[in-house]
Steps between C-alpha positions, in 0.01 A plus 500: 500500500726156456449288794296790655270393794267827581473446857455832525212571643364762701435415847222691457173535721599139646795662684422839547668753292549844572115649533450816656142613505265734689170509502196789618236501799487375796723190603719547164838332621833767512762407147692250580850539519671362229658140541928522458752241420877580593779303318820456606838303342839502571790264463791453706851321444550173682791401278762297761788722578722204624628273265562268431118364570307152470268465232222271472293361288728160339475191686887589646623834681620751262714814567524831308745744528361754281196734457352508150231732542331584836246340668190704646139483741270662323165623709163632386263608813163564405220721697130522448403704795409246651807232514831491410706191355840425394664303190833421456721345261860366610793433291531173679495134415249411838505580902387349759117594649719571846735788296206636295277524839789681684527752192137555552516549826785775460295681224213529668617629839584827281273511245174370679353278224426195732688183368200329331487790301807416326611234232860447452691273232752397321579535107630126551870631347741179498814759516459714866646435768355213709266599767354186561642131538398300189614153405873460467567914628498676769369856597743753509471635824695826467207612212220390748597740730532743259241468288123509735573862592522598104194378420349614806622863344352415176143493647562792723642761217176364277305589773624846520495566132097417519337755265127574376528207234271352240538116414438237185538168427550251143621186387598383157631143427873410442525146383840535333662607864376216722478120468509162685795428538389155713520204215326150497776224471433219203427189743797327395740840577384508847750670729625414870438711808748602779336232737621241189170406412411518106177725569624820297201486229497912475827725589560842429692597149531200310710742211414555158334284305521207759467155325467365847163688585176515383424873537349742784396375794226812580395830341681880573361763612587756251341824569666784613300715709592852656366764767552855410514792678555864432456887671159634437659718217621152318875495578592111580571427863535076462434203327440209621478194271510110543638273287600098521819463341701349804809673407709541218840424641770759524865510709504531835416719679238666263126580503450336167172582331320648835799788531504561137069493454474873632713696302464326181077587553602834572700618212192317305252728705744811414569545895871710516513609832244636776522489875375312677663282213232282305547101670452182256429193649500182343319194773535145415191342407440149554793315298610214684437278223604751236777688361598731220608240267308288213680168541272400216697707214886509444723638761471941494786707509507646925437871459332665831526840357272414260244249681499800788420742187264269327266474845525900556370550156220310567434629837535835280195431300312398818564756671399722260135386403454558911206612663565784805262481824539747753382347791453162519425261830796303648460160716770278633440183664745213659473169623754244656488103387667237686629206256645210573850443320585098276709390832756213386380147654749308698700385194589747371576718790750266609650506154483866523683506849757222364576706261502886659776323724714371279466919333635601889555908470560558104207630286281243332590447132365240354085445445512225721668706773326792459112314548654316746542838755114553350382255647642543848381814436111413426521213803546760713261760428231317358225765493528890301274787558471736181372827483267543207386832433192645199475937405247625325567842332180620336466188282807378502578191719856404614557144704831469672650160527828356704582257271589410120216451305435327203306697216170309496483576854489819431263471211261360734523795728475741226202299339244473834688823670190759552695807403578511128811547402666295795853417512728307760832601645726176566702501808366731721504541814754182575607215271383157582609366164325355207058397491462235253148420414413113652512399126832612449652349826460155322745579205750575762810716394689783709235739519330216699790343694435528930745786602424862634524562105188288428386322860089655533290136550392402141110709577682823557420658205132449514449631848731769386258628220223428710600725744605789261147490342365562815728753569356678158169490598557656812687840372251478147192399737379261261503184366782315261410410168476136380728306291327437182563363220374716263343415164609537161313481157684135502349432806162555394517328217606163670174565749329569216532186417401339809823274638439257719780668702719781460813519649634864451818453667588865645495423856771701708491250821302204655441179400169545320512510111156662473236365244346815263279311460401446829446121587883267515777747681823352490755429709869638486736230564873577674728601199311776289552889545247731414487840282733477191431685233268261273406541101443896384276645325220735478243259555693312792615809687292694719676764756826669580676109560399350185384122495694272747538106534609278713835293495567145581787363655432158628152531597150496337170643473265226636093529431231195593193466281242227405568340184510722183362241235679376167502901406666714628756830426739689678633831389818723625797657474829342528876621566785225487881599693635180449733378205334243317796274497516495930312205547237205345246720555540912450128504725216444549176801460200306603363156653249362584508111730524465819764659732794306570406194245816325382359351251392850347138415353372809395552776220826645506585789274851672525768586257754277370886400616761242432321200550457478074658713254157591322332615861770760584402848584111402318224553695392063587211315679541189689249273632717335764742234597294183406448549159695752406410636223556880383455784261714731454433844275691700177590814687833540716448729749721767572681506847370762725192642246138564613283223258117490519379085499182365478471129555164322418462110598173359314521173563804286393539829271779747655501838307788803541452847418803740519510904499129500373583307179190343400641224344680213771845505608401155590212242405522115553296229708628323852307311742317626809654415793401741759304350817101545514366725745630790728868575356748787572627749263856615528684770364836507404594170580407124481270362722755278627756793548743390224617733302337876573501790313831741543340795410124680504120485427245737440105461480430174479158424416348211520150342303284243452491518158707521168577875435475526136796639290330808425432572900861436554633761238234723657661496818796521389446766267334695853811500631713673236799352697909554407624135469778599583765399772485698857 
């Protein structure tokens, strides 16, 4: 089915399904009694009934006078027999680990289910009512009083509906629903941050068709995944699904997407009434980096009926191809982690304190003010405990996580996670505010700014996955998967033909850009993200993700080897996000020289800018700052298109091939100026740093020889790639 993953499996003989057996003579073992699971849902209203009531979720306090449409807790509870756990979902934009512990607490001195047994979180709503300080806003304490005993209810009527239950599972992709909505700045657009300091080289919506940015700054997640469960005799008890949209964005106070999720599904599933009523839940999946809109196409017309409709009909055709078990084995395990929180130095807490004085009693207003009480804030509570939580149901694996996460974290998790399908709930259990990876703490921007929003030391997100994995092998009882990497018929075709290196370029973290060919790993310099989409095509993509690349941003790819000879050839994939008319040079692909050599004496290949008329947007090579001299090729190059390039030095002869054309793009003769002996390869920049690449690269291969013009079509052929803009 379109965008169908099976993940459907049985559980099987691995998990124990029902088997009842007997067997003759002496010692035969009594039937076993058969194995139940008990469902339970409910949903209760938690809709303030005071108003007007703060709303968070801005950088200032807002205030809302009026209810759109109500806002709910929604709770499964789950029994094998053996253990019983709770999930629920919360019409809320966060709360505090204190408030969701206390609701805990309340639930489970009347339902019994002990309070590790239970996952609670938010939908991440930006129009409820506030329960939790955030920024510029204030809780509103009137609707956290109110509000811990109505969930607490939630959890207790689920657990009285609990009924012999049978359960399935399924995830199909929805890339036209989810997207990053975290942009690279052009390096001359750069923006300031609250703290005054021009660091802002990634922010959050950038708007359509930005000419100040050079495009996403990491991937989506975009599958939508759901939990089913139903009587034995197939009527539908709950849904649970996850989904990373962020939010849509609807007046206050509203549910938005979350409150509209289950009844859209259900008039899809047929559901008209039925008591215990049918309960749709919609979790936020890890989307702290990503939001419904495509900033890379003109501005949509805003219609949440039908982006609310348009997700239920594809949770429709999920949930119909599912597979029913009934029995399968629970497991639910928790663990706390103490981080340390970005604590201002002595600088700029003083500025803070100048300035949270001269504020007095009045709510913070402008950015400045508003980071300012942040970092009062982090001085004096330096270090966070969060509550991370994994669930395994049959072979289904859930993580729970107290902060916002961005999407390739949670394509790691899903990627090495031991239970397949996994998928990750988003503020859970507390809110402790956004996880960038390490890489992305360098390109700075508000998702990365110190405050209780974004404050976790810059390693944060690493222990955090670490300690989820773990968590996953405990309740699957065995061991995570590795990343790979995996191959494609492109692939092979490149080691067929026996690279020196092989740079493949799909890393999700670290600093290693790994060698296929197994003998020069590079080095990931400060300044490129990992895991955008790269070049499609049959023979590229491999897997439910498709082919992904890495993007630069001010840094390089940096790889020491002896001397390659006069003859040499690199081959890869290239995608340029800067204008061609920004600067003297658009950027530069490859280089070889040594690092940091003003002078430049090396090979330098790149693509044209405004330094001559006749090198704009062409693809050029340079051989440095002392003689100067340069070729430059026929072809313009498209801004933001996936090109195949082969390059071939042989000698003082420098050859271009472009999109497996067998005939050059460029051909011409310059002198050899790179050093003798051990040099360094860099990628996507300049060996002295000057003008890098705005934009991506995909499996570079490098070789000691001149590929001919009918290996390079080969290859290229192999890869039956859309050159095409992404």
């Amino acid at each position: 089915m379109r965008h169908m993953h099976s993940y459907l499996r049985s559980v099987g003989l691995a998990f124990g399904m029902v088997v009842a057996f007997t067997t003759g003579g002496p010692g035969a073992r009594a039937e076993q009694p058969p194995r139940i699971l008990r469902a339970g849902a409910a949903a209760v209203d938690i809709t303030p009934t005071k108003l007007p009531v703060i709303v968070c979720g801005s950088f200032r306090e807002r205030t809302a006078n009026r209810v759109h449409d109500r806002l709910m807790s929604r709770a499964l509870v789950l029994d094998d027999g053996r253990m019983r756990l709770a999930i629920v979902i919360v019409d809320i934009l966060m709360m505090p680990r204190e408030r969701i512990d206390d609701i805990k607490r309340r639930a489970s001195s009347v339902t019994g289910i002990p309070v590790d047994r239970m996952l609670i979180a938010a939908t991440h709503t930006h129009s409820a009512a506030s329960a939790m300080a955030c920024l510029g806003s204030r809780a509103d304490e009137a609707y956290c009083q109110f509000l811990p005993s109505r969930v607490a209810k939630s959890i207790e009527l689920a657990a009285e509906n609990l009924v012999p239950a049978r359960i399935g599972w399924g995830v199909i992709s929805a890339p036209q629903y989810n997207h990053c909505r975290r942009w690279i700045f052009r390096p001359d657009r750069m923006a300031t941050d609250p703290f005054g300091q021009r660091t802002v080289r990634a922010h959050m919506h950038p708007g359509y068709q930005s000419p100040n940015h050079i495009g996403p700054a990491g991937p989506a997640d975009t599958d939508l995944s759901l939990l089913a469960v139903q009587t034995r005799d197939g009527r539908p008890l709950a849904v649970l699904a996850n989904f990373a949209f962020h939010y849509y964005g609807s007046p206050a106070v509203s549910a938005d997407v979350c409150g509209r999720f289950g009844d859209a599904l259900a008039a899809k599933i047929g559901i008209k009434s039925s008591q215990p009523a049918f309960v749709g839940m919609l979790s936020q999946g890890t989307s702290g980096d990503s939001m419904w809109m495509d900033y890379s196409q003109p501005a949509p017309k805003r219609d949440i009926a039908a982006y609310t409709n348009g997700l239920a009909e594809l949770a429709d055709e999920a949930y119909g191809s599912i597979s029913y078990h009934d029995w399968v084995p629970l497991a639910m395990a928790e663990t706390t982690l103490t981080l340390r929180r970005r604590v201002p130095d002595k600088e700029r807490l003083s500025w803070a304190r100048q300035i949270v004085q001269k504020v007095g009693d009045r709510l913070p207003q402008t950015l400045p003010e508003i980071y300012a009480f942040e970092q009062i804030y982090l001085h004096e509570k330096p270090k966070v405990e969060l509550k991370l939580q994994a669930v395994r149901i049959g072979d289904l694996g859930i993580t729970a996580i107290p902060n916002e996460v961005y999407g390739i974290t949670g394509l790691k998790l899903k990627a090495q996670s031991p239970l397949q399908p996994t998928f990750n709930i988003e503020l859970a259990n507390g809110a402790q505010g956004y996880i960038p990876p390490p890489e992305q703490h360098v390109l700075g921007g508000y998702t990365t700014w110190p405050a209780r929003t974004a404050g976790l030391e810059v390693q944060a997100e690493p222990r955090i996955v670490e300690a989820l994995l773990k968590l996953l092998e405990q309740v699957a009882d065995r061991p995570r998967r590795p990343l790979v990497d995996p191959p494609s018929a492109y692939s092979r075709a490149v080691l067929a033909s026996k690279p020196l290196a092989y740079w493949r370029l799909g890393e999700m973290e670290g600093q290693r850009a790994r060698d296929a060919a197994g003998r020069h790993d590079g080095q990931y310099e400060p300044g490129v993200v990992f895991y955008l989409p790269g070049p499609d095509g049959p023979g590229l993509s491999t897997g439910p993700r498709g082919n992904r690349a890495v993007q630069f941003a001010g840094g390089r790819v940096k790889a020491t080897m002896k001397d390659l000879g006069p003859t040499y050839s690199v081959e890869f994939w290239f995608w340029n996000g800067l204008p061609v008319d920004a600067r003297a040079v658009t950027g530069y692909l490859f280089s070889i020289g040594r690092d940091g050599d003003r002078q430049a004496a090396g090979d330098h290949w790149g693509i044209g800018g405004t330094e001559r008329a006749e090198l704009t947007g062409k693809l050029i090579f340079f051989n440095g700052n002392r003689l100067k001299q340069v070729l430059a090729g026929r072809t313009s190059i498209p801004l933001r298109t996936w090109n195949h390039v082969v390059l071939v030095r042989d000698g003082k002869k420098v050859t271009i091939y472009l999109n497996g054309q067998t005939q050059p793009d460029l051909s011409g003769e310059v002198e050899v100026t790179r050093p003798a002996g051990q040099v360094s390869v860099f990628l996507g920049g300049r060996c002295d740093g000057l003008f890098g690449l705005e934009g991506r690269l995909d499996e570079v291969a490098l070789y000691d020889r001149a590929l001919a013009p009918a290996e390079v079509a080969a290859h290229f052929k192999t890869a039956r790639a859309h050159v095409i803009s992404k």
